[in-house]
C-alpha positions in Angstrom: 11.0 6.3 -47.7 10.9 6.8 -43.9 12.0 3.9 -41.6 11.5 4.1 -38.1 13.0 1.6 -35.8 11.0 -0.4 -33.0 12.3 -0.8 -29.8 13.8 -4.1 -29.0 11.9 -5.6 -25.7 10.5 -9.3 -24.4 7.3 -7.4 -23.4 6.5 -5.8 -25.9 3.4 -8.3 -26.9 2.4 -8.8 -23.4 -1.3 -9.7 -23.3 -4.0 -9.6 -21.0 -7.2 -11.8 -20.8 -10.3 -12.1 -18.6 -10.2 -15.8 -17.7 -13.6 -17.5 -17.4 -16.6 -17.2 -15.0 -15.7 -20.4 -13.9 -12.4 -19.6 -12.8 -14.4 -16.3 -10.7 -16.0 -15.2 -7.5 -19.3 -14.3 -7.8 -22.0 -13.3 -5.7 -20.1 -10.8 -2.9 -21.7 -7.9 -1.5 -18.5 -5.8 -2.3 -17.9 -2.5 0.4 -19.7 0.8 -1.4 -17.7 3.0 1.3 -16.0 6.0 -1.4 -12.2 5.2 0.4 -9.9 5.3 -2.5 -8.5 1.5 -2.0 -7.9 -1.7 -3.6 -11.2 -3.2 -1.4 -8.7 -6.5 -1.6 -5.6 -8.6 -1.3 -4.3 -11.7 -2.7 -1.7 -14.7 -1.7 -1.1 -18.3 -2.6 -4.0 -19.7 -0.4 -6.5 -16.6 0.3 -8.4 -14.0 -1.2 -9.7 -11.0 1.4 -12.2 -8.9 0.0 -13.7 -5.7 2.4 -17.9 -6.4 2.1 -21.0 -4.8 3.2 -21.7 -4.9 6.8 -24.5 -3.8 8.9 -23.0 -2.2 12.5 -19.9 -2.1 12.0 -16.9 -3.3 9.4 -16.1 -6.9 7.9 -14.0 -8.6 4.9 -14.4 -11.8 3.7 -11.7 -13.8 3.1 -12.1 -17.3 0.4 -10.2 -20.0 -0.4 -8.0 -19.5 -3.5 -9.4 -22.2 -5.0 -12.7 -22.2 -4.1 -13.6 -20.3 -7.3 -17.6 -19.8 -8.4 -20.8 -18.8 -6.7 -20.1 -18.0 -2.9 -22.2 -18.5 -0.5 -24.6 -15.6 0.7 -24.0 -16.4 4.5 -20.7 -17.4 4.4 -18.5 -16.6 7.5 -16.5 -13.0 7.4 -14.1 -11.8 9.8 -16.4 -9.3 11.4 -14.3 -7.5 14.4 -14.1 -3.8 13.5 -17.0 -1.9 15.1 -16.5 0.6 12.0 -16.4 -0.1 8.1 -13.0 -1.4 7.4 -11.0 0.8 4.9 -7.6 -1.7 3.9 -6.7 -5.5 4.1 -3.2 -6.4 3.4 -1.5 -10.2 3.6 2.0 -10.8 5.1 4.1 -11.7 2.6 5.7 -14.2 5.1 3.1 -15.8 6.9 0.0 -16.4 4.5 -2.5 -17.2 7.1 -2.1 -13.6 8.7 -3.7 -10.3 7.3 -3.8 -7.1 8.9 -7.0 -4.8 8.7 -7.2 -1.2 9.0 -10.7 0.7 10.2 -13.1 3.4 10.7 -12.8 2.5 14.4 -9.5 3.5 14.6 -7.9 0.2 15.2 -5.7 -1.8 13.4 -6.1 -5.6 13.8 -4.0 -8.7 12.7 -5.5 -11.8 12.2 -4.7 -15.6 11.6 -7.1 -17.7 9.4 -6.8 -20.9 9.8 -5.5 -23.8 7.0 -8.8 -24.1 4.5 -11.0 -21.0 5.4 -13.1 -20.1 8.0 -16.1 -22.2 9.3 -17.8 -19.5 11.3 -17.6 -15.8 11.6 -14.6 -14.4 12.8 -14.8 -11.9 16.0 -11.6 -11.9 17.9 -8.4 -10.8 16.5 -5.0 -12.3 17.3 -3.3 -8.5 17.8 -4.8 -5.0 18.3 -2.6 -2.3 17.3 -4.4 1.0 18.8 -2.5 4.4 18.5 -4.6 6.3 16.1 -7.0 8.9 17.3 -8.5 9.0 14.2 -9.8 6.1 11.1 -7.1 4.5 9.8 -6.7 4.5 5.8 -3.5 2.3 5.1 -2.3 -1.0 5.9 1.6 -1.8 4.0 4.3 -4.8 5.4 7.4 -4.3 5.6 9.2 -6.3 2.3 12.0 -7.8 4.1 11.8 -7.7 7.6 9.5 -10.2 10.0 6.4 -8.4 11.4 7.0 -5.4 10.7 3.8 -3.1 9.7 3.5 0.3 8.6 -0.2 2.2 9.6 -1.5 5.4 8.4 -4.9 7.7 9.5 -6.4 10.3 9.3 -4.8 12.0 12.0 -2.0 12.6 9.9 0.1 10.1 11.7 1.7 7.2 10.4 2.8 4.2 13.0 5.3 1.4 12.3 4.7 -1.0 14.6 6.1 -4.8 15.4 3.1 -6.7 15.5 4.9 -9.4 17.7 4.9 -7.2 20.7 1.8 -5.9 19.6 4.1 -2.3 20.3 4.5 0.8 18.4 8.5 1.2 17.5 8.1 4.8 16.0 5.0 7.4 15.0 6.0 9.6 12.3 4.3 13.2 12.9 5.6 15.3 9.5 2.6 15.2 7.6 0.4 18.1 8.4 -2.8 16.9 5.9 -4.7 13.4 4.8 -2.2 10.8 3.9 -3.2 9.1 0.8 -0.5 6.3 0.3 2.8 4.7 1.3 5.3 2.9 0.2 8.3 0.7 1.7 11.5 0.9 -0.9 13.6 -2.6 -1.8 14.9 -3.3 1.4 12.6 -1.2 3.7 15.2 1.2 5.0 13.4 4.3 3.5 9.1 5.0 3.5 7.8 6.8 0.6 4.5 9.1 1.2 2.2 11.3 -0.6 -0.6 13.7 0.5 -3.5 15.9 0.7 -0.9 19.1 0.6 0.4 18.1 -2.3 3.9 16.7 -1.0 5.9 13.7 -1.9 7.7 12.8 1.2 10.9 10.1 1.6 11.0 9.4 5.4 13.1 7.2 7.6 10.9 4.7 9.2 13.3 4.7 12.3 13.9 7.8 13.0 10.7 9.0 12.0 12.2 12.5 10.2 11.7 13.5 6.7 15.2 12.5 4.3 13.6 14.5 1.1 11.2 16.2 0.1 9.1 17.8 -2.9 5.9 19.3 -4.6 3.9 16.5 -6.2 1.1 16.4 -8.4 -1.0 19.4 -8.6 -4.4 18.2 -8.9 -7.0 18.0 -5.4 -7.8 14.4 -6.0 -5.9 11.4 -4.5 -2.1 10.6 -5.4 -0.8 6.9 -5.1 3.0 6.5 -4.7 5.8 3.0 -5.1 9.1 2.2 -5.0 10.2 1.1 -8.2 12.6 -1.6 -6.7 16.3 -1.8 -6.8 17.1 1.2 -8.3 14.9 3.0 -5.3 13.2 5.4 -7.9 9.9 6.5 -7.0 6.4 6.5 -9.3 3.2 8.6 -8.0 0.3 8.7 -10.2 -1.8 11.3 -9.7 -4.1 14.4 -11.0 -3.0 17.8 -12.6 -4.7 21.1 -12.0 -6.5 20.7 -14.9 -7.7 17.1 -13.7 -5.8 14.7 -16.0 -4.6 12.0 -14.7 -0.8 11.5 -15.0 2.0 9.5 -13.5 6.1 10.7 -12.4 8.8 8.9 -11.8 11.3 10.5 -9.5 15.0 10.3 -8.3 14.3 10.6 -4.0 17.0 12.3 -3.6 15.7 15.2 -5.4 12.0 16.2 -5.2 12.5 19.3 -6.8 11.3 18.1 -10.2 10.4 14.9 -11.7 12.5 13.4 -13.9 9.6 12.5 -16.3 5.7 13.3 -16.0 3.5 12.4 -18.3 -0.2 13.1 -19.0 -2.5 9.9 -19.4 -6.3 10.5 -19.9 -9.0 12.8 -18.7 -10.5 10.0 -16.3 -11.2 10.8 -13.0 -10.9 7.6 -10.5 -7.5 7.0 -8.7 -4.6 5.0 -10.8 -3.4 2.1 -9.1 0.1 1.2 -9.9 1.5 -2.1 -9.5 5.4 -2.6 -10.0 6.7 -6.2 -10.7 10.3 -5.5 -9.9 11.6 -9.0 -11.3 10.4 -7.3 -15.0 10.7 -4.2 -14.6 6.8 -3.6 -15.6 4.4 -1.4 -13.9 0.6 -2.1 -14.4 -1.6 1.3 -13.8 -5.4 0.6 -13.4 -8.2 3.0 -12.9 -10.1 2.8 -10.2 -13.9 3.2 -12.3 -13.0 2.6 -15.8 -12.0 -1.2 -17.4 -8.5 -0.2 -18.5 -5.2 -1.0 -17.1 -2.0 0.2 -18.5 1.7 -1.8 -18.6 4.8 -0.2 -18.9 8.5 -1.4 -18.9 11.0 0.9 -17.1 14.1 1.5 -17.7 17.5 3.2 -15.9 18.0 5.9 -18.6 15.7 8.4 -20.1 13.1 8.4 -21.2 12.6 6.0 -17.7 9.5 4.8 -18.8 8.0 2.9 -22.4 4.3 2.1 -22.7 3.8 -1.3 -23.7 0.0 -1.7 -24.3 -3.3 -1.5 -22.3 -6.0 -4.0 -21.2 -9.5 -2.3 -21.9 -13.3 -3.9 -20.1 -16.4 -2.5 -20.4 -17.0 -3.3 -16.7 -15.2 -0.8 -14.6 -13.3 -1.9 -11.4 -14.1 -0.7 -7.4 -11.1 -2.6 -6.6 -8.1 -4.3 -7.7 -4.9 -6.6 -6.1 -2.2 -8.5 -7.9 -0.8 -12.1 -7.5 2.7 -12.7 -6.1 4.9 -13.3 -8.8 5.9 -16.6 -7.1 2.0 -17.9 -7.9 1.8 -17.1 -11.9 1.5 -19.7 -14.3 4.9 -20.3 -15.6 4.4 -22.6 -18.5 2.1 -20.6 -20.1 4.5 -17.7 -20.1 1.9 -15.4 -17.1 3.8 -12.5 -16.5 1.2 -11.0 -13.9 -2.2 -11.5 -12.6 -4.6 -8.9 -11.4 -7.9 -9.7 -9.4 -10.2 -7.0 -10.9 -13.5 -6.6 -8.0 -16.4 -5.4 -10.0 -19.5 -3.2 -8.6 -21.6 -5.7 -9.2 -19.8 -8.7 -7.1 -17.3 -10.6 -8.8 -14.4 -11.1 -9.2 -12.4 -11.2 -12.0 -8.6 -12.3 -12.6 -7.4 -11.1 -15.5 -3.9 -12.7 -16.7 -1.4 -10.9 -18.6 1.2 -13.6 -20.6 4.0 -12.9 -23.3 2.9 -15.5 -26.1 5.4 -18.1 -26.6 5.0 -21.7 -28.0 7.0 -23.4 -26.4 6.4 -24.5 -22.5 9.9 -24.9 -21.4 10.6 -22.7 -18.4 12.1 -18.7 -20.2 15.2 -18.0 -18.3 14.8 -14.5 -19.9 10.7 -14.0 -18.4 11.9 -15.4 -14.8 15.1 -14.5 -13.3 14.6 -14.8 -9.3 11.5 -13.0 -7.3 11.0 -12.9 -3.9 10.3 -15.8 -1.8 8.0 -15.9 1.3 10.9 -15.8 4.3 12.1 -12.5 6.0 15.8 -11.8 5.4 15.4 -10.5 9.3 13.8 -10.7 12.6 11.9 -7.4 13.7 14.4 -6.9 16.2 17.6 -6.7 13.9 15.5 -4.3 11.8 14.7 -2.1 14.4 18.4 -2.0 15.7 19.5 -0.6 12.7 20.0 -3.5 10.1 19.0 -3.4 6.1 18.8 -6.9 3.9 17.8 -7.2 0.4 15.0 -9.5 0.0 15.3 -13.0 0.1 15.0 -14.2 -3.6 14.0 -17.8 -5.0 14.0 -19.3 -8.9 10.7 -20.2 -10.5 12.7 -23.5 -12.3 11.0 -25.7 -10.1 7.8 -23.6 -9.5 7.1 -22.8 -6.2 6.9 -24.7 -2.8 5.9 -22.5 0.5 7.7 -22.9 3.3 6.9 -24.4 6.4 4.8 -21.9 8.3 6.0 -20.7 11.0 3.6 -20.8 14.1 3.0 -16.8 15.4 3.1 -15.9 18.6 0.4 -13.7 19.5 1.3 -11.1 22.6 -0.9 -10.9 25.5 -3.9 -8.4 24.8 -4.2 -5.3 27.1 -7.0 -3.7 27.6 -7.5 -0.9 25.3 -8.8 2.3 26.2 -11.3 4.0 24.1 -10.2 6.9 21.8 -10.4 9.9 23.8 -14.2 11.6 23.4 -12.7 15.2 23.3 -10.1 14.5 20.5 -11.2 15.5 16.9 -13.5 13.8 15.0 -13.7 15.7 12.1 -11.1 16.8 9.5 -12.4 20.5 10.1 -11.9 19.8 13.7 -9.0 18.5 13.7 -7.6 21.5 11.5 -9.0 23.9 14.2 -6.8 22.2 16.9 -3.7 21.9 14.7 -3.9 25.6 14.0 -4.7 26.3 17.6 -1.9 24.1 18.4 0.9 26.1 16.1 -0.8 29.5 17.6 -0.2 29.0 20.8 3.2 27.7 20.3 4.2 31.2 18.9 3.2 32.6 21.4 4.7 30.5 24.0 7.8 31.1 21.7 7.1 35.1 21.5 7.0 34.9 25.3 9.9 32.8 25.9 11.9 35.5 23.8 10.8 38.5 26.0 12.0 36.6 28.9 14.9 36.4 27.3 15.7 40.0 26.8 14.2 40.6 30.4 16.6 38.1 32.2 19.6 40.4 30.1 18.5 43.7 30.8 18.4 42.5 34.3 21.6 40.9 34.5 23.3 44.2 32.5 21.7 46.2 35.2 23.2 43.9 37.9 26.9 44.0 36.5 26.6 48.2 36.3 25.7 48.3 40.0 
């Protein structure tokens, strides 16, 4: 008789359940653009969702707990003159949201206590550095208004939304970046792109620390930090078009330390780390499933726990702060699923346990909504864990602290002979290494002409 042995873990009957229409948000003209991104993001007070909009870009943004039917002409934040491609929420100030377009600006806004009453037009900061759409949107996890941009000029800009400045633009990637990722403290950026590269950069200095050959597959890659341990996931496509994920150690790319095949689908897989549990939730952008693992320090790195499965299949998808999860029924996580055909959808994912006494073991401390720094001490040099609070008591915000916003300079218009397109834009780049060899080609002739001359000069 054979006895196989079943591996010991809390998480192991996590659970996940659509919750009911009621507790939904239906009737939103959800954004068909074919960008390969969430469409939304999620805090204590707000939901942003990116919507239909005729000339030009817009994302609504609803109450958390104005759940239902919403409104047909309710007000949007509607100041992109292109479709707007990323939303994202500072962690530390949930009134503010930064936006990320076609029309080559980023914007940062603050909505006011209780929602909008009226359409939103003017931003409270313009961040414009791009020359061409920008894809990517990600805050810095520990530091005050800090933001991290990236377009499809192959550029990525950290900026300090405060000044409204750019602090460094990061020029290594030489194709489309499809997705970054601050690690625990911020000190290090994880990207991954169109030339099949995983990159680990210094957001400072701007140079690449490591880097690697990722997935093989010409579809879109997704990449996180996998918390304290600063291991990196990517999910991604082989070259047979599977879809897979990789965990690796960044400080050497040259193999994963475990890949691992996960279906035949073809949208891009989501991943979304909980680094208080340890579990990653992978969801499939155009199928109903998402996947939870638990991860672990020593091989094999990474245990599938179970999989949430819909017949409705997701065009978007965001997850809860941890700090916001119903603790006494035992929610581990909660994901917003956006559906095709306008709603929204949280899905809750709980371990089942009778009793409703706060679990010690399901809640050690998650991170709180204050900065362990100011911009400033970031950008001279400083790194700080994040600031971590216990869900004992559940959670109270902290006093908002009023932003700010630096005077608006006029902003020029992206320059009308720059690229526009990416076969443009790989003409110049090309162009652009050409004629540096030759520059460098001529500069070396010189060189052996200013010698010859100089030998001659000494024999005379």
């Amino acid at each position: 008789m054979s006895f196989r042995a079943v591996r010991s873990s809390k998480f192991r009957h996590v659970f996940g359940t659509a919750q009911k229409h009621d507790n939904c948000y239906d009737g939103i003209r959800v954004s068909k653009n074919a960008h390969d991104s969430p469409f939304c993001s999620v805090n204590t007070k707000f939901i942003a969702i990116i919507v239909e909009a005729g000339g030009g870009g817009a994302f609504q943004v609803i109450p958390f707990a104005k759940t239902g039917r919403v409104d047909v002409n309710a007000p949007k934040v509607t100041g992109h003159k292109g479709p707007v491609l990323d939303v994202q929420w500072n962690p530390f100030n949930e009134n503010m949201i930064a936006s990320a377009s076609d029309d080559c600006f980023v914007k940062v806004w603050v909505i006011p206590d209780g929602g909008l009453t009226e359409n939103m037009t003017e931003s409270t900061v313009d961040l414009l550095g791009h020359q061409r759409r920008v894809g990517i949107v990600q805050w810095h996890p520990t530091a005050d208004n800090i933001l991290a941009s990236a377009g499809f000029d192959y550029m990525c800009i950290i900026w300090n939304v405060s000044t409204g400045e750019a602090i460094k633009r990061i020029e290594c990637h030489v194709d489309t970046i499809y997705c970054i990722s601050f690690n625990f403290d911020g000190s290090l950026l994880a990207s991954v792109s169109k030339d099949k590269k995983i990159r680990i950069i210094d957001p400072r200095e701007g140079v690449v620390r490591y880097e690697g050959e990722s997935h093989q597959g010409a579809k879109a890659a997704r990449v996180t930090f996998l918390g304290k341990d600063n291991r990196v996931l990517t999910t991604g496509f082989s070259r047979m078009s599977e879809r897979q994920y990789a965990i690796w150690d960044p400080k050497d790319l040259s193999k994963p330390l475990k890949m691992e095949m996960i279906d035949t689908g073809s949208g891009v897989l989501f991943p979304f780390f909980d680094v208080s549990t340890n579990m990653i939730y992978l969801a499939g952008k155009g199928d109903g499933n998402i996947r939870y693992y638990e991860l672990v320090s020593e091989r094999p790195y990474c245990y599938y726990l179970d999989s949430y499965s819909s017949s409705a299949p997701q065009r978007g998808l965001c997850s809860l702060p941890k700090r916001a999860v119903d603790i006494p029924q035992c929610e581990m996580a909660r994901m917003f699923k956006v559906q095709v055909k306008g709603l929204i959808e949280p899905i809750s994912f709980k371990v089942p346990r009778k009793s409703e006494l706060f679990q010690e073991d399901l809640y050690p401390p998650c991170q709180g909504d204050r900065p362990s720094m100011s911009a400033d001490d970031w950008i001279g040099g400083m790194n700080k864990a994040p600031i971590t609070i216990s869900l004992r008591d559940g959670f109270t915000a902290s006093a908002p602290k009023e932003f700010v916003a630096p005077e608006k300079k006029a902003t020029e218009e992206v320059d009308a002979g720059a690229p526009k397109s990416e076969k443009e834009l790989r003409k110049a780049y090309h162009e652009l290494r050409d004629e540096n060899k030759k520059l460098k080609e001529k500069l070396s002739s010189q060189d052996i002409r200013i010698r010859q001359l100089e030998t001659e000069l000494r024999s005379r």
